[in-house]
N, C-alpha and C positions, 0 to 999 in steps of 0.2 A: 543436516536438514532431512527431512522424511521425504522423499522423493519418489521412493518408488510405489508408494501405495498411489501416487497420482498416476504415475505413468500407467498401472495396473488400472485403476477405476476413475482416469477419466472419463466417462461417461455417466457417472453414475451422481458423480460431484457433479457436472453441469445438470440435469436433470434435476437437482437440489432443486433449483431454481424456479422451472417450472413448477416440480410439485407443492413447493410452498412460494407461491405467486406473490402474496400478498405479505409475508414478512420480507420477502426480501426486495420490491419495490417501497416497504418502507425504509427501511435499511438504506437504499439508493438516496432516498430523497435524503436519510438523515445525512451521508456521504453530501451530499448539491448541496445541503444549505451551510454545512461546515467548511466548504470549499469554496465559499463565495469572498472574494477579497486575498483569495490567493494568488500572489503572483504565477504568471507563465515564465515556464514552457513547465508539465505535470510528468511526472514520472510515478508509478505503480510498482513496488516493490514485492513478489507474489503476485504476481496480475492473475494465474490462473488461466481460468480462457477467457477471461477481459469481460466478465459480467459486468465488469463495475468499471472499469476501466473506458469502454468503449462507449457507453450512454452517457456518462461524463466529460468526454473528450480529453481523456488525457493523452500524453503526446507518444508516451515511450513506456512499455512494459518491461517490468523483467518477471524471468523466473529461471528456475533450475531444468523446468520438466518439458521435454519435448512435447510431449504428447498435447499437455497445456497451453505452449505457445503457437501450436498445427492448430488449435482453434482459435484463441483470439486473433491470429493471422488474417485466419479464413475471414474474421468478423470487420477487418478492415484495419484493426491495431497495427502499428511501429514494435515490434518486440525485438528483444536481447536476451539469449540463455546466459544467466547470473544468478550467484545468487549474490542476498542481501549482503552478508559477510564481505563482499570482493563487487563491488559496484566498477565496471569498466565504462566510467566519463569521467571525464575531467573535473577538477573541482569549480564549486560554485557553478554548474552549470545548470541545474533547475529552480525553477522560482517556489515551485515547492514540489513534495515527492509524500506520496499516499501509501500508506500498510495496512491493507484491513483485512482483518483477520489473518496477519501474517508473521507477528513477531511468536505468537506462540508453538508454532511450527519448524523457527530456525534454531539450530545449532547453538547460536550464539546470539542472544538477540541485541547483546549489551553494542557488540561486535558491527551487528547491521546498524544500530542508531548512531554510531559514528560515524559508517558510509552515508547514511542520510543525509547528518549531517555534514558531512566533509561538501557532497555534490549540492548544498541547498548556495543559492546565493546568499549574498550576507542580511536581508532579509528575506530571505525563504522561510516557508512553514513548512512542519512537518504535520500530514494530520494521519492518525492511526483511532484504531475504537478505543472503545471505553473497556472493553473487559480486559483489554490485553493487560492497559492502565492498572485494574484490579491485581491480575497478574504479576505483573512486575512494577507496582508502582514508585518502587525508590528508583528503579534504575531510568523508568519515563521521564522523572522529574527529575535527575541528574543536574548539576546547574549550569549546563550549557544547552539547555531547553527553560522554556519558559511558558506556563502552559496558561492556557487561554479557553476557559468552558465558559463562554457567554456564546459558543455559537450553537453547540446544540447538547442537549441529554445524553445523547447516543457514541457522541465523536468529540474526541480532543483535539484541538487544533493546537501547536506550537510553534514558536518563533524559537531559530536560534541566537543564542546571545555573542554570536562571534565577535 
């Protein structure tokens, strides 16, 4: 995983956000509406400093990066340094667990969508974006995912088939 260009320019990556205001409160919304009908309790894999995470409500972050988890901290988030690869909870224990903008980034991403799904309950969703999709699309649709685009343009939602 690419870690230390976070830990280095932390700052610069949360400021994305600010400077481009208006893509990425769309981007949020598309995240709300594809997360609507997920079961509880949410886990964020990549949380980052919890941009998305935190105005969401999701319950528990991860990431690798100090530096990234000292601010969604700050923001009021639940975090754990992990990465995706090596998820430390138990299995089936989120009702669904969110990657955005994060499989592109890991080591192994094939590696992270089986801790997904290992910790998803037996209906849990995974929801991650659309580009990663583009990305890696054989390995997304794997057949122990089941993907599900009636909820938005932007974000894949998935059931796993356990």
């Amino acid at each position: 995983m690419v870690i230390q260009p976070f830990e280095k320019y932390w700052s610069d990556y949360d400021e994305w956000f600010e400077k481009h205001r208006e893509l990425y409160l769309s981007e949020l919304k598309a995240v709300e509406i594809a997360s609507r009908g997920i079961p509880r309790p949410w886990l964020e894999v990549g949380v980052g400093t919890g941009r998305y995470a935190v105005p969401l409500g999701i319950d528990i972050g991860v990431d690798p990066s100090d530096a990234m988890l000292a601010i969604a901290t700050r923001r009021g988030l639940r975090t754990v340094k992990a990465r995706g690869e090596n998820l430390l909870f138990p299995s089936g224990s989120f009702g669904g667990v969110f990657m955005i903008v994060t499989l592109c980034f890991l080591d192994n991403p094939v590696q992270a969508l089986h801790e997904a799904n290992r910790v998803l309950t037996p209906t849990g969703r995974l929801g991650s974006d659309l580009y990663q999709r583009i990305v890696l699309g054989v390995t997304i649709t794997a057949s122990w995912l089941k993907e599900d685009t009636s909820s938005t343009n932007t974000l894949i939602s998935m059931r796993s088939t356990k």
